[in-house]
C-alpha positions, 0 to 999 in steps of 0.5 A, a space after each residue: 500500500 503507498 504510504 500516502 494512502 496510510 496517511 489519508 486512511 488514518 486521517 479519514 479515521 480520526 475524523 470518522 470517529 470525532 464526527 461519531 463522538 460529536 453525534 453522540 453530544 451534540 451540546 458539545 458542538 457550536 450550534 449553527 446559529 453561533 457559527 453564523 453569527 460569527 461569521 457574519 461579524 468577521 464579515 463586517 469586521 474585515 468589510 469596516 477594515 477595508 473602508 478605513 483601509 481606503 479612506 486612509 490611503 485615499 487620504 495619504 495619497 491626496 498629502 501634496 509633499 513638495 513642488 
């Protein structure tokens, strides 16, 4: 068997067996709800980084440093 096989197999496992183990609990995974709302706010945290980002480098360029 190649042994990059092996790898992926033992990959496949593990994973396999924590899908199994947060099945069994599944107060011991985030709930969907949680998962969306964070997402949506590293959403608008990046998108108001963005405009700060352009403002200030519109300002920057607009700076006039000599003749």
């Amino acid at each position: 068997m190649f042994p990059e096989l092996t790898v992926l197999k033992n990959l496949i496992g593990v994973l396999f067996a924590r899908w199994q183990a947060l099945r069994a609990d599944p107060e011991a995974a985030y709930s969907t709800e949680t998962v969306i709302v964070t997402a949506l706010l590293a959403a608008l945290a990046l998108t108001a980084v963005g405009i700060i980002v352009a403002k200030v480098v519109a300002k920057a360029n607009s700076i006039t440093t000599g003749p």
